[in-house]
DRENZAPA-141753 format. One record per atom (N, C-alpha, C, O): residue in three letters; residue number from 1; x negated, z negated, y. Coordinates in Angstrom, 3 decimals. Layout:
% residues N
["ALA"; NUM; [X; Z; Y]];
...
//
This chain:
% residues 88
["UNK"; 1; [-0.831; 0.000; -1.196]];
["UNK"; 1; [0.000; 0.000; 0.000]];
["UNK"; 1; [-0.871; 0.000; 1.253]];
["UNK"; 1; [-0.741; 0.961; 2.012]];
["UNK"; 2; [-1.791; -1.013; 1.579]];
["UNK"; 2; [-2.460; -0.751; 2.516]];
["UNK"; 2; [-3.649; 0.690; 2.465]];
["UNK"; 2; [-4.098; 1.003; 3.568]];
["UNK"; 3; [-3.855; 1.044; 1.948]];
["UNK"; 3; [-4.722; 2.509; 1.655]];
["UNK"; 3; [-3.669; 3.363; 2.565]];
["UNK"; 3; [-3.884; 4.178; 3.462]];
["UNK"; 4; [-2.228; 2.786; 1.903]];
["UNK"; 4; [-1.509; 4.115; 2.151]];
["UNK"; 4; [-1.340; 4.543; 3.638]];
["UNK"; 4; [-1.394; 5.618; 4.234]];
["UNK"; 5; [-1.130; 3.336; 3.962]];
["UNK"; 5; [-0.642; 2.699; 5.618]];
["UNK"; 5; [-2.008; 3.173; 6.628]];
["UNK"; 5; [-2.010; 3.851; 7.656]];
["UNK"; 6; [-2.816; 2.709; 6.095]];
["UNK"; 6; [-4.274; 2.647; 6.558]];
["UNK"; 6; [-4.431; 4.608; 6.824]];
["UNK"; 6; [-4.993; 5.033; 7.834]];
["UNK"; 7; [-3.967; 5.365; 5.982]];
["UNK"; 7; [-4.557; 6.549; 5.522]];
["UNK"; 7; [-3.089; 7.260; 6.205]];
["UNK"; 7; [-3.392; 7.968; 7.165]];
["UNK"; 8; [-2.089; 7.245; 6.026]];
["UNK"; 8; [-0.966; 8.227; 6.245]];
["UNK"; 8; [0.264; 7.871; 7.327]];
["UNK"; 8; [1.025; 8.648; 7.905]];
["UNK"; 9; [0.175; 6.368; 7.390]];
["UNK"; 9; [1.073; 5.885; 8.434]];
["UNK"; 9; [0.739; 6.644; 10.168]];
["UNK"; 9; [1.607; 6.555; 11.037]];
["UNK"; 10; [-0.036; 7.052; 10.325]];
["UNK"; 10; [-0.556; 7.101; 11.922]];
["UNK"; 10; [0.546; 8.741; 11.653]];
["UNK"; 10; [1.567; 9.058; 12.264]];
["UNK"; 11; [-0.120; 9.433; 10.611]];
["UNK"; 11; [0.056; 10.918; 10.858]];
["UNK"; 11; [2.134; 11.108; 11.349]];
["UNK"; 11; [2.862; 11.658; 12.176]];
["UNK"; 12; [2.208; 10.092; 9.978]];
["UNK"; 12; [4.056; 10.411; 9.759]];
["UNK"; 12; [4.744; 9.564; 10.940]];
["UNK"; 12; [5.949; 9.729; 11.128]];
["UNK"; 13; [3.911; 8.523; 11.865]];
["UNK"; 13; [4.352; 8.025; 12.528]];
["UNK"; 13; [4.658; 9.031; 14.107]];
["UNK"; 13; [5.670; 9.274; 14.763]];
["UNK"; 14; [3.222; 9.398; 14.231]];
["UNK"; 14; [3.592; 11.076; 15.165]];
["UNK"; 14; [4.222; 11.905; 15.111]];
["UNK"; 14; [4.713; 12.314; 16.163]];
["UNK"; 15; [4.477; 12.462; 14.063]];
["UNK"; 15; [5.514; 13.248; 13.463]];
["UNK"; 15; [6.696; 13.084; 13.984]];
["UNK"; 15; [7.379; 13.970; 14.497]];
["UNK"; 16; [7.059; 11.582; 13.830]];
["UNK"; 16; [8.560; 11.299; 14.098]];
["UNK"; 16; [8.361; 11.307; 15.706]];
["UNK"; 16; [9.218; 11.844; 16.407]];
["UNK"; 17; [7.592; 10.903; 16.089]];
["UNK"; 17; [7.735; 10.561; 17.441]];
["UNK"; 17; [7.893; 11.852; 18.298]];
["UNK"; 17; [8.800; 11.867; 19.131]];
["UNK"; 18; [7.256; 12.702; 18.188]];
["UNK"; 18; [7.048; 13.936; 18.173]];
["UNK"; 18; [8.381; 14.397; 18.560]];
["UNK"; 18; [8.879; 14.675; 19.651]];
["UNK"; 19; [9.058; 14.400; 16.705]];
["UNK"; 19; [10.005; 15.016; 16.833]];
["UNK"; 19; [11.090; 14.326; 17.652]];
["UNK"; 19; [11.698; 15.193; 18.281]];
["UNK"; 20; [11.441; 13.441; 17.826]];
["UNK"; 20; [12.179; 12.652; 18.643]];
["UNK"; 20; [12.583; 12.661; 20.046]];
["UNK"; 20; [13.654; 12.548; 20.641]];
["UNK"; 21; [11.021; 12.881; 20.464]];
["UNK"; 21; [10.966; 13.493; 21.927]];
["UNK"; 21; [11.607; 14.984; 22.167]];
["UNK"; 21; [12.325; 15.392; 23.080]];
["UNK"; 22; [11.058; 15.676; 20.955]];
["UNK"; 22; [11.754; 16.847; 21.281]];
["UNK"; 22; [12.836; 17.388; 21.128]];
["UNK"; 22; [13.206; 18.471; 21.583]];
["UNK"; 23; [13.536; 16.471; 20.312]];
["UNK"; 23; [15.237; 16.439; 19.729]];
["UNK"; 23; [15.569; 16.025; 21.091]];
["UNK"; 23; [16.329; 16.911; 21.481]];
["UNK"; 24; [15.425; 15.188; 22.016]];
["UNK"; 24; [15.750; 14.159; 23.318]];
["UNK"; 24; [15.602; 15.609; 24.217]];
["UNK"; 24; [16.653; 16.034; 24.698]];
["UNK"; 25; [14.445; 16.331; 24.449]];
["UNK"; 25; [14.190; 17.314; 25.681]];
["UNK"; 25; [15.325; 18.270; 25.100]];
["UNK"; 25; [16.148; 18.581; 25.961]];
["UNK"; 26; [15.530; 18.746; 23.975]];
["UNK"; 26; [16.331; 19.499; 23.230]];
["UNK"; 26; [18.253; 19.311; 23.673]];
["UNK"; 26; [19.163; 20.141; 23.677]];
["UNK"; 27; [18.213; 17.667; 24.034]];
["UNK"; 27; [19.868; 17.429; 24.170]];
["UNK"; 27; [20.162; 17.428; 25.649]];
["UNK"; 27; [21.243; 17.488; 26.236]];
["UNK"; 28; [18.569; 17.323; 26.232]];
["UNK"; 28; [18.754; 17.307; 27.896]];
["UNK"; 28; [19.626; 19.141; 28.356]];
["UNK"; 28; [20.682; 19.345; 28.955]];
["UNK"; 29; [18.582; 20.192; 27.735]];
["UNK"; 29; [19.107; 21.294; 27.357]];
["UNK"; 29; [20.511; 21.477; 27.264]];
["UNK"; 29; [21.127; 22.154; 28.088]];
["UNK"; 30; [21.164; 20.784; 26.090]];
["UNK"; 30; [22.988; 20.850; 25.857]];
["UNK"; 30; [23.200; 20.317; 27.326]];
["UNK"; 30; [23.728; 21.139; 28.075]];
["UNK"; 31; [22.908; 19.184; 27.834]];
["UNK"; 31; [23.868; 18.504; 28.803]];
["UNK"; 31; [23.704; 19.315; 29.947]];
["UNK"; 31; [24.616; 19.318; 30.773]];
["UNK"; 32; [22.465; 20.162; 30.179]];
["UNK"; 32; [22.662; 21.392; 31.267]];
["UNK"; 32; [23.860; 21.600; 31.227]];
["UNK"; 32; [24.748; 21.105; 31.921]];
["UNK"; 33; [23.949; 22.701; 30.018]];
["UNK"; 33; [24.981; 23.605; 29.626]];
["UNK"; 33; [26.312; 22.922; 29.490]];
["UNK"; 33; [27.354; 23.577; 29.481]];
["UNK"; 34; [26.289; 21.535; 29.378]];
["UNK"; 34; [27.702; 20.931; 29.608]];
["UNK"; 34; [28.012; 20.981; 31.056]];
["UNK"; 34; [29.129; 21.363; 31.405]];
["UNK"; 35; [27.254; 20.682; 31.801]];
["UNK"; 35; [27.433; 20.375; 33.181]];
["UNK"; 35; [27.818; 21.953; 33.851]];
["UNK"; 35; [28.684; 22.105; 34.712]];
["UNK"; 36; [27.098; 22.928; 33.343]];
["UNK"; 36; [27.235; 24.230; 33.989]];
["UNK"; 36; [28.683; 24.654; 33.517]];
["UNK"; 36; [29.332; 25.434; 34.215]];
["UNK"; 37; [29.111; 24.231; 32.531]];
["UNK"; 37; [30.701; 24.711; 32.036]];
["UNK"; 37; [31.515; 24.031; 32.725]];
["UNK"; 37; [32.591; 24.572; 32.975]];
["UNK"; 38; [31.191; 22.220; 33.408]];
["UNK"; 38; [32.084; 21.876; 33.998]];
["UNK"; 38; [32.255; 22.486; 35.750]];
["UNK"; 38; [33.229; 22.411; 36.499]];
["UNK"; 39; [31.046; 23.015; 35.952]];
["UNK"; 39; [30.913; 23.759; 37.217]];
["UNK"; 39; [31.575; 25.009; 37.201]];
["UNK"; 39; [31.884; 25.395; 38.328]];
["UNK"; 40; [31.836; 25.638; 36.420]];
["UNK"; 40; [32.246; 26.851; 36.061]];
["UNK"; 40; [33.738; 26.820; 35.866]];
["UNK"; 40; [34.423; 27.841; 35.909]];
["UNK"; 41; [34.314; 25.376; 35.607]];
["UNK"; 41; [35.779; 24.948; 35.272]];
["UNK"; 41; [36.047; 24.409; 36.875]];
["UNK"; 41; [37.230; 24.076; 36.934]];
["UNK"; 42; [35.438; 24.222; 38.071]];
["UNK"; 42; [35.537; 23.615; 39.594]];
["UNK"; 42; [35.638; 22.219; 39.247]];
["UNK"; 42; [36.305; 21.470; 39.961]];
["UNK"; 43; [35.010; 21.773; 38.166]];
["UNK"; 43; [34.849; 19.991; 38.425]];
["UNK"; 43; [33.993; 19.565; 39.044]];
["UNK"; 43; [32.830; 19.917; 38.846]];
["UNK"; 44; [34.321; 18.729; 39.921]];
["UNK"; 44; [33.195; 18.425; 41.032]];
["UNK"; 44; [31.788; 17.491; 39.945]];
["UNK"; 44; [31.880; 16.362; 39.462]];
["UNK"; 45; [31.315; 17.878; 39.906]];
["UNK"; 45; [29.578; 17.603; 38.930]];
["UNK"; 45; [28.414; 17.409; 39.585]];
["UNK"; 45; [27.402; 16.961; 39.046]];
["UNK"; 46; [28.527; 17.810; 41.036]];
["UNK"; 46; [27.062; 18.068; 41.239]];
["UNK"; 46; [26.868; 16.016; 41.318]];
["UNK"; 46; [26.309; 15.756; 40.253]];
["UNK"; 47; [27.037; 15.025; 41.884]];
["UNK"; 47; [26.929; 13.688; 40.843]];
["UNK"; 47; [26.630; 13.702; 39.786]];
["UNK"; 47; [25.439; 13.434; 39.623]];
["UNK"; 48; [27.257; 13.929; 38.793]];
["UNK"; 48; [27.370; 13.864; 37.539]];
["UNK"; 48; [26.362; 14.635; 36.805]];
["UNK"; 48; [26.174; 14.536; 35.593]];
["UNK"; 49; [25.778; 15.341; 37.535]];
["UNK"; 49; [24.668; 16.399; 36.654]];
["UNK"; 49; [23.294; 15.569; 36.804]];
["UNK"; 49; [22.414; 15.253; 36.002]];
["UNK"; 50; [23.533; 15.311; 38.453]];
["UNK"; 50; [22.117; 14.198; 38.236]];
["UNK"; 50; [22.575; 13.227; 37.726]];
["UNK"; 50; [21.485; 12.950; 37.226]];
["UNK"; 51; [23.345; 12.254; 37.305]];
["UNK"; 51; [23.519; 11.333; 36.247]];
["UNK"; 51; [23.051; 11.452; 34.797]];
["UNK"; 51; [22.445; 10.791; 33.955]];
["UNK"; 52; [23.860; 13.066; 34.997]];
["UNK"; 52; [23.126; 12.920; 33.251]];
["UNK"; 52; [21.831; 12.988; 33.079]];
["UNK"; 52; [21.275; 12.570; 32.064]];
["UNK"; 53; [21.112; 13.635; 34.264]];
["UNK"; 53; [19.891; 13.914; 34.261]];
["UNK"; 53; [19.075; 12.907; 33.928]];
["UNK"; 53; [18.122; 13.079; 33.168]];
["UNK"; 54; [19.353; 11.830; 34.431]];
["UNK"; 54; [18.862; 10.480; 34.990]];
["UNK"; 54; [18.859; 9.857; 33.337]];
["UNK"; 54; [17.962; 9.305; 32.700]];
["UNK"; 55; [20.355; 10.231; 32.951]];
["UNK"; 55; [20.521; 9.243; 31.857]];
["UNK"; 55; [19.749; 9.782; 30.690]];
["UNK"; 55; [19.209; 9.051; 29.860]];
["UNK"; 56; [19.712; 11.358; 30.657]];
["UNK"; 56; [18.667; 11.374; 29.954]];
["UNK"; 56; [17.452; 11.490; 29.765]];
["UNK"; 56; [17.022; 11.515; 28.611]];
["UNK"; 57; [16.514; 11.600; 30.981]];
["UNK"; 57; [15.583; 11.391; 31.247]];
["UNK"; 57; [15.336; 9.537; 31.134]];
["UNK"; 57; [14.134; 9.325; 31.296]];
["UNK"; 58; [16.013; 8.384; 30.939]];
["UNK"; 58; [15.970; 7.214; 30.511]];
["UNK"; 58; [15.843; 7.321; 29.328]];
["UNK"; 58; [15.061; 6.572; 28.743]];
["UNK"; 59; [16.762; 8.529; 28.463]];
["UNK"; 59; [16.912; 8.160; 27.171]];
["UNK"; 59; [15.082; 8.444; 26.792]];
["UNK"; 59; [14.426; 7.488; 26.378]];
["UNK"; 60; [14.517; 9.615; 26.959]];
["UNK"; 60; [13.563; 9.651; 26.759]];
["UNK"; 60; [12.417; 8.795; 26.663]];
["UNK"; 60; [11.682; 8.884; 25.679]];
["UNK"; 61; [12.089; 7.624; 27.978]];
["UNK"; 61; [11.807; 6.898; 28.149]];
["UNK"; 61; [11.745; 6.144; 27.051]];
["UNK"; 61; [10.830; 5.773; 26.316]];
["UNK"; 62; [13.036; 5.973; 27.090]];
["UNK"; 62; [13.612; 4.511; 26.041]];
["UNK"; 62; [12.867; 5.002; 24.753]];
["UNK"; 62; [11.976; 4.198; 24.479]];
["UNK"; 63; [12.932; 6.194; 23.743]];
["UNK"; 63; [12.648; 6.306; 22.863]];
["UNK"; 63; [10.920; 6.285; 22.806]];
["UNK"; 63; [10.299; 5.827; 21.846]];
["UNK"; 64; [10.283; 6.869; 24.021]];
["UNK"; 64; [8.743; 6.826; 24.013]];
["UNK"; 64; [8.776; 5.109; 23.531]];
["UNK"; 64; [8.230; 4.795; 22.473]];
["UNK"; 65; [9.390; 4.162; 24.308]];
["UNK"; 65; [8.982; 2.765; 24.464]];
["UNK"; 65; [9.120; 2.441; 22.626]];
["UNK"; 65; [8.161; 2.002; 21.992]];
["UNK"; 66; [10.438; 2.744; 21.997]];
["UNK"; 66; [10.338; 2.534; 20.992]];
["UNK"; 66; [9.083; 2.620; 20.319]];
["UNK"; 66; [8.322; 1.724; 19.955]];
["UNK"; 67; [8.983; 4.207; 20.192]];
["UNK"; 67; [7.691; 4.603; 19.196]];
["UNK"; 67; [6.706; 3.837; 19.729]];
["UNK"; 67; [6.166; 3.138; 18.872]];
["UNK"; 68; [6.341; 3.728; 20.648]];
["UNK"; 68; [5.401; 2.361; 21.316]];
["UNK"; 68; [5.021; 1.491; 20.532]];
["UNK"; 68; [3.917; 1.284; 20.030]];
["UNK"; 69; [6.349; 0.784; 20.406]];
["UNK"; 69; [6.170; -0.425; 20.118]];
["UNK"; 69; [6.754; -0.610; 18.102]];
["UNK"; 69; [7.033; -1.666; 17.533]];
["UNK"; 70; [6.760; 0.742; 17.528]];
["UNK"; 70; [6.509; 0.687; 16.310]];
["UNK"; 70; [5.065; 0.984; 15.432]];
["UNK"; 70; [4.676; 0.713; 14.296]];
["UNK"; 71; [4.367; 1.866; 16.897]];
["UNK"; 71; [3.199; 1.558; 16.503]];
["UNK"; 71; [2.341; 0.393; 16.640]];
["UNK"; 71; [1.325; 0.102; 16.008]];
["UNK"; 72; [2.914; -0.198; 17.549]];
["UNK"; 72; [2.039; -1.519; 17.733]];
["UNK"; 72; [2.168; -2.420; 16.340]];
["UNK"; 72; [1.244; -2.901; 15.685]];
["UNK"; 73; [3.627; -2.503; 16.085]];
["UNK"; 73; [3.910; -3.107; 14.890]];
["UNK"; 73; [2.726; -2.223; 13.494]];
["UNK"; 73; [1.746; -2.779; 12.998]];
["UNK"; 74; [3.111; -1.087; 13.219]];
["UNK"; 74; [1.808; -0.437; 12.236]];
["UNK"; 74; [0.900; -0.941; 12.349]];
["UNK"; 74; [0.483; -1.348; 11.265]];
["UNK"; 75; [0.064; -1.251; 13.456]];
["UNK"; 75; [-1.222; -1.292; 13.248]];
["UNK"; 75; [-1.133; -3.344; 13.544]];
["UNK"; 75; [-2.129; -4.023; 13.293]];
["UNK"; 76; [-0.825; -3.497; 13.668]];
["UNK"; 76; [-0.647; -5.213; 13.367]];
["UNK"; 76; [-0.340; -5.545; 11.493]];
["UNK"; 76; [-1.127; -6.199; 10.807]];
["UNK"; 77; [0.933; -4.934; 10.973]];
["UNK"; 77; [0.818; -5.014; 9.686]];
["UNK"; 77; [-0.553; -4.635; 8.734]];
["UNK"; 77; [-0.807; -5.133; 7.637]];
["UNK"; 78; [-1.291; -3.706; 9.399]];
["UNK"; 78; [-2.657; -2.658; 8.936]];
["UNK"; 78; [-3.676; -4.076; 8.932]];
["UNK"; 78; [-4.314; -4.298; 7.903]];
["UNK"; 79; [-3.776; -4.810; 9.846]];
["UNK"; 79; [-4.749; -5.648; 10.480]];
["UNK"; 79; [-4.230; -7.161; 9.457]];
["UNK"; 79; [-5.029; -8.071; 9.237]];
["UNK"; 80; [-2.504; -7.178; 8.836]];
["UNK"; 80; [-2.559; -8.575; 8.676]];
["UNK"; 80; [-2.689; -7.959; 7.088]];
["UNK"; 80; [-2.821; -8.806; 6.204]];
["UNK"; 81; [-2.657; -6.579; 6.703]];
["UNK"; 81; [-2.506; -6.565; 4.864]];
["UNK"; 81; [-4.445; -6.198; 4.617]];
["UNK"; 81; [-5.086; -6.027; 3.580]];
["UNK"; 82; [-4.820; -6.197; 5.884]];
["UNK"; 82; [-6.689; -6.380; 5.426]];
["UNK"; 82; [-7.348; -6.616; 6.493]];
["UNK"; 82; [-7.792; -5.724; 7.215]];
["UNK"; 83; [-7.495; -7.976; 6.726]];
["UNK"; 83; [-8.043; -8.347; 7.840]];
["UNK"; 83; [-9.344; -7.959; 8.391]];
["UNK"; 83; [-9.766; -8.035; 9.545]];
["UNK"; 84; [-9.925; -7.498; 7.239]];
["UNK"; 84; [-11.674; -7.137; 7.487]];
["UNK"; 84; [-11.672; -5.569; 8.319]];
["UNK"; 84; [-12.458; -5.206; 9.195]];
["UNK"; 85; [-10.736; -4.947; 7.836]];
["UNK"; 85; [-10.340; -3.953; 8.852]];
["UNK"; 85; [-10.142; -4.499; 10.478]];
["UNK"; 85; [-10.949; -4.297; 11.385]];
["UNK"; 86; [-8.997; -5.157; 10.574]];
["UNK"; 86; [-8.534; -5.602; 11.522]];
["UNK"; 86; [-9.735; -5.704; 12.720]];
["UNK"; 86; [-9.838; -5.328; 13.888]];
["UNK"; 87; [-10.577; -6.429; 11.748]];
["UNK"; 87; [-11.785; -6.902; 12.891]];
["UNK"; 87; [-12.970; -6.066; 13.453]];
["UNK"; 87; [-13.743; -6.202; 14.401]];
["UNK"; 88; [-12.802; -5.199; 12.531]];
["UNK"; 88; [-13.881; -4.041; 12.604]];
["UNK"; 88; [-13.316; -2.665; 13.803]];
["UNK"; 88; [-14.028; -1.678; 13.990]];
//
């Protein structure tokens, strides 16, 4: 287990993060295109477009902070399943 962690956790941990961010820039994309249909229907949006903007540009945020702080956790478990690592 620790070999494994030690050896493959960093890679699959980027991966996700990665993809996450780009699923997030990916939905900012849809909420354009929501906002441009409600402009296109005369709903007053121009508020509401920077809201969503806002909100998802937080969401992004929010998820960087996650992966953050799951790597911090990885490499703390890495450090408590072989300490001689840890110290080195």
């Amino acid at each position: 287990m620790r070999d494994w962690l030690d050896r493959e956790f960093v890679k699959i941990a980027v991966f996700a993060a990665a993809f996450d961010l780009f699923s997030r820039y990916f939905a900012q994309i849809g909420t354009h295109q929501l906002v441009a249909y409600g402009l296109d229907r005369g709903w007053p949006m121009p508020v509401n477009e920077r809201l969503f903007v806002y909100a998802v540009y937080f969401d992004m945020f929010a998820s960087l902070l996650f992966w953050l702080a799951w790597f911090g956790l990885a490499f703390r478990l890495i450090r408590l399943l072989d300490p001689a690592k840890g110290k080195a």
